[in-house]
C-alpha positions as CSV (number, residue, x, y, z in Angstrom):
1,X,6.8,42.6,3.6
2,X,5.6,43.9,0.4
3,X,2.1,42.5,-1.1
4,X,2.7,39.7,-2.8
5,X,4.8,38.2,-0.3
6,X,1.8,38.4,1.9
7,X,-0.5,36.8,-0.4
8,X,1.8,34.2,-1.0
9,X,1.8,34.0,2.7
10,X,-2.1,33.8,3.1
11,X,-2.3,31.3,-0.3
12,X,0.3,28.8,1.6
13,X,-2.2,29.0,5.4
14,X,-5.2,28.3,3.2
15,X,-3.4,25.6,1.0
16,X,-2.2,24.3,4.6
17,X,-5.9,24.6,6.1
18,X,-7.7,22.6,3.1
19,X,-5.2,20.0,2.8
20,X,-5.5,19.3,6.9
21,X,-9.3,19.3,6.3
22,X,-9.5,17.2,3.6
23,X,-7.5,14.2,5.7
24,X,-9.9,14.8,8.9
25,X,-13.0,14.0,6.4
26,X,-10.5,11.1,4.8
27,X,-10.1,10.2,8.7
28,X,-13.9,10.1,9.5
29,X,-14.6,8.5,6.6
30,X,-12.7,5.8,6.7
31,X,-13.7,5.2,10.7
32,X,-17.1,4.7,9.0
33,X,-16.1,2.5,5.8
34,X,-14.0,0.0,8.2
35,X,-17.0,-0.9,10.1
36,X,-20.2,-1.1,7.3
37,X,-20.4,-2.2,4.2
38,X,-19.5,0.2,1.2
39,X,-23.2,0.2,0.0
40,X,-24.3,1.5,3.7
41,X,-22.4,4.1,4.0
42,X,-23.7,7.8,3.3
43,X,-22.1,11.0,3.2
44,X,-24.1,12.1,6.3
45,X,-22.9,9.0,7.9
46,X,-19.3,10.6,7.4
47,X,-20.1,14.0,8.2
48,X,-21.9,12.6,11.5
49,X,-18.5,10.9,11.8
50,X,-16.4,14.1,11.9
51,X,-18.3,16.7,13.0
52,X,-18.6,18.4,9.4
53,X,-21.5,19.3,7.4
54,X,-22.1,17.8,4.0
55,X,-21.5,21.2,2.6
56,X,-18.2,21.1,3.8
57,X,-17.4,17.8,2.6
58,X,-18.7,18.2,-1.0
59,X,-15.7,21.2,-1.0
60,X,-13.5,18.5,-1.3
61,X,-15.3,15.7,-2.7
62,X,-18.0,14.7,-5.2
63,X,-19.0,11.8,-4.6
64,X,-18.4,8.5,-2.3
65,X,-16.5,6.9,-4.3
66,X,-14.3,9.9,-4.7
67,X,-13.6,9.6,-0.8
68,X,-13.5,5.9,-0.9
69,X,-11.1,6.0,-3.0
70,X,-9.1,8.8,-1.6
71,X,-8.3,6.6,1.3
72,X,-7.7,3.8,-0.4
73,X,-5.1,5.8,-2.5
74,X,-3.3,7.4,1.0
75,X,-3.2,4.3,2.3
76,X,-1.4,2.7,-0.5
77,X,0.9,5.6,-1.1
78,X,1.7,4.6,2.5
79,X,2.3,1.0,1.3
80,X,4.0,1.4,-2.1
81,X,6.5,4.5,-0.8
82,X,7.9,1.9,1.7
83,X,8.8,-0.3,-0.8
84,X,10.5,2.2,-3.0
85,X,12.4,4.0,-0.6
86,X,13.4,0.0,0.6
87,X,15.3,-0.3,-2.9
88,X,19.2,0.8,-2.5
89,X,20.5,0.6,-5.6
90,X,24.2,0.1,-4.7
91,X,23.1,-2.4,-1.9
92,X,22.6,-6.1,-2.3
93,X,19.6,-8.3,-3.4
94,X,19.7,-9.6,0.1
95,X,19.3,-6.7,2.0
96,X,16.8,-4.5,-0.6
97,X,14.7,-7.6,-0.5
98,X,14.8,-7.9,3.3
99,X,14.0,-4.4,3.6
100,X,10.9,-4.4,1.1
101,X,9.8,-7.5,3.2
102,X,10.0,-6.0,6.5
103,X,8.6,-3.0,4.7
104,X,5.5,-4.9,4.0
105,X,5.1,-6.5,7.5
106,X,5.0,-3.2,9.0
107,X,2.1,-1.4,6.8
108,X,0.2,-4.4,7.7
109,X,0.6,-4.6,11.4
110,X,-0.6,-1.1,11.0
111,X,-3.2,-1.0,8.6
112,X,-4.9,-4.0,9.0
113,X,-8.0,-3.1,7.7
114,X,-6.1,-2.4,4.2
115,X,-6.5,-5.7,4.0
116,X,-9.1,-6.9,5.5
117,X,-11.9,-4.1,3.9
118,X,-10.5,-1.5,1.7
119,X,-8.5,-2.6,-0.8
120,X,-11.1,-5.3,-1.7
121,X,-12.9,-2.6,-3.4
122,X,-11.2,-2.6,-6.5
123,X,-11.0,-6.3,-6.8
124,X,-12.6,-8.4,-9.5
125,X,-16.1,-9.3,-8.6
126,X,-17.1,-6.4,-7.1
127,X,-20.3,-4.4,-7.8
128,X,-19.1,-1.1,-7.2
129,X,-16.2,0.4,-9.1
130,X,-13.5,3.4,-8.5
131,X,-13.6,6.4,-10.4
132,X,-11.4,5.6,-13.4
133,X,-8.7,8.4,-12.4
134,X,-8.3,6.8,-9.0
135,X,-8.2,3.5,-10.3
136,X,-5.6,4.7,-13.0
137,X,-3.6,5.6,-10.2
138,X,-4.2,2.9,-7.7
139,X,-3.0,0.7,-10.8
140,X,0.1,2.9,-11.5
141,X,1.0,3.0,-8.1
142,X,0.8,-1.0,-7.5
143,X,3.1,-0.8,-10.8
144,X,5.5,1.0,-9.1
145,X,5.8,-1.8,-6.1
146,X,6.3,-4.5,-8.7
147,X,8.5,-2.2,-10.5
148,X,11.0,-1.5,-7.5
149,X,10.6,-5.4,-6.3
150,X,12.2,-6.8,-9.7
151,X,14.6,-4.1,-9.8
152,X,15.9,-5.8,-6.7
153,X,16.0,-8.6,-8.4
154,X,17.4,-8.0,-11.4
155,X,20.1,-5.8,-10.1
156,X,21.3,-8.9,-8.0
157,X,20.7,-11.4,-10.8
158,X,23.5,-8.3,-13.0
159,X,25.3,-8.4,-10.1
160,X,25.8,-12.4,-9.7
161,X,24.3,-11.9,-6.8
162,X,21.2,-14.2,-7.7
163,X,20.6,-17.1,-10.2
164,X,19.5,-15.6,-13.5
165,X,15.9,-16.5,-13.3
166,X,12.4,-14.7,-14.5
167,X,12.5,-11.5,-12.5
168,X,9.1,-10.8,-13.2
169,X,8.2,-14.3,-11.9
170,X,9.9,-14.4,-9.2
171,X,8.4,-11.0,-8.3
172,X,4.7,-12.2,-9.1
173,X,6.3,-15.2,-6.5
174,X,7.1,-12.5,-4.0
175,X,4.4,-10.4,-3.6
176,X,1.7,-13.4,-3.8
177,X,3.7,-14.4,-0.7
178,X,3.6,-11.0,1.3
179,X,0.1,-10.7,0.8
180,X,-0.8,-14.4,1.5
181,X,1.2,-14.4,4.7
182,X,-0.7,-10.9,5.7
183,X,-4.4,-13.2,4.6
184,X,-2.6,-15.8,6.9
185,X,-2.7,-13.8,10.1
186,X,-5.7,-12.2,9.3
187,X,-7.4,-15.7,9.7
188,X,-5.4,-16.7,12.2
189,X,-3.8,-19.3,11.1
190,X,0.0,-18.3,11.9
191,X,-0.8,-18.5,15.5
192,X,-2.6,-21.9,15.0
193,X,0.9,-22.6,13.5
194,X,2.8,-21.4,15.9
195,X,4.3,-18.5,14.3
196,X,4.4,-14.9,14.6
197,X,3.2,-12.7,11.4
198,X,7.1,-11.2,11.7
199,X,9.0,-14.9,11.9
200,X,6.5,-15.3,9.1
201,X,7.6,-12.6,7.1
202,X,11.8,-13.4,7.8
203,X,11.8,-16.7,7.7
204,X,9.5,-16.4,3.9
205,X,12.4,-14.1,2.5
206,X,14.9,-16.0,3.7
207,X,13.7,-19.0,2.2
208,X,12.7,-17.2,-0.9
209,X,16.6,-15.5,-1.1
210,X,18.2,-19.3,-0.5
211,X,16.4,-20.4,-3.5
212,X,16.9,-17.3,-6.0
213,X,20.9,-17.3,-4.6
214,X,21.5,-21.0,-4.7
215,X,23.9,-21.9,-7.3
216,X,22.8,-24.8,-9.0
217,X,25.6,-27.7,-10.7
218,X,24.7,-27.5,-14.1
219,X,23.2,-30.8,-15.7
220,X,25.3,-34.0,-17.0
């Protein structure tokens, strides 16, 4: 192995090392973030949290916010990647809407606290705000899910699948309803209800696919 190869070698172990370190301070932090408030939080509180110094962590890091908001971002990556990879172009509006629903469910029954603390961070109101490159992204990203949702559609409305209707509203219709059925079970009202969040979540689509799908008698 001549030299080169070798440092290509020992570039690709370090490149390997930092990125593993950098999620194990993304892991402690967010153990922290998901219990305090934002504002309570300090960097030793992290480093305490995963056995690091703050030296180590300011390798990766500048500030707070920049870790804040670096498992914010991994988290939604997490989210918005499901719903693209749930769009299959040559399938129907049925099943890539189904999928992206189910899609949904399941980041949600995992990452809770999504939900419930982190992602209210970069809603209106709020005192603190992201970096602007990570809440370029965070935007762009979010795009992306709206993007892939009334491609869906609109593939199936091409397609006759679907009535020709607003794509973009009925998307704006769609994901209100994801995330208000997650808000739902996060207050517990599906089981006050008698529902499960995934009945929830099955029986919503299927009502919201009756309605785009129906074909309507035109007018007298």
């Amino acid at each position: 192995m001549d030299s080169e190869e070798k440092q290509k070698q020992k570039a690709r172990r370090q490149n390997l090392r930092a990125a593993r370190r950098r999620e194990e301070i993304l892991d402690a932090a967010k153990s922290v973030f998901v219990t305090r408030d934002f504002s309570a939080v300090t960097i030793d509180d992290i480093a305490d949290a995963g056995a690091f110094s703050r030296a180590t962590i300011y390798i990766y890091f500048k500030t707070k916010q920049d870790i804040y908001a670096g498992v914010l971002l991994r988290d939604l990556e997490t989210l918005i990647g499901g719903l693209t990879r749930s769009l299959v172009d040559s399938d129907t509006i049925r099943n890539n809407l189904f999928r992206m629903a189910m899609s949904y469910m399941e980041f949600f029954k995992v990452h809770p606290e999504y939900f419930t603390t982190m992602s209210f961070f970069y809603m209106p109101g709020r005192k603190e705000t992201l970096p602007p490159e990570a809440a370029a992204i965070i935007g762009a990203r979010l795009t992306d899910g709206i993007l892939a949702i009334e491609k869906a559609i609109k593939l199936g409305i091409e397609r006759g699948e679907a009535r020709p209707v607003d794509a973009r509203a009925a998307t704006m219709a769609l994901w209100g309803q994801w995330m208000g059925t997650a808000y739902l079970e996060i207050a517990g009202r599906t089981t006050i209800y008698g529902r499960t969040i995934e009945k929830l979540y099955a029986e919503g689509i299927d009502i919201f696919l009756e309605g785009l799908t129906s074909r309507r008698e035109p007018a007298p």
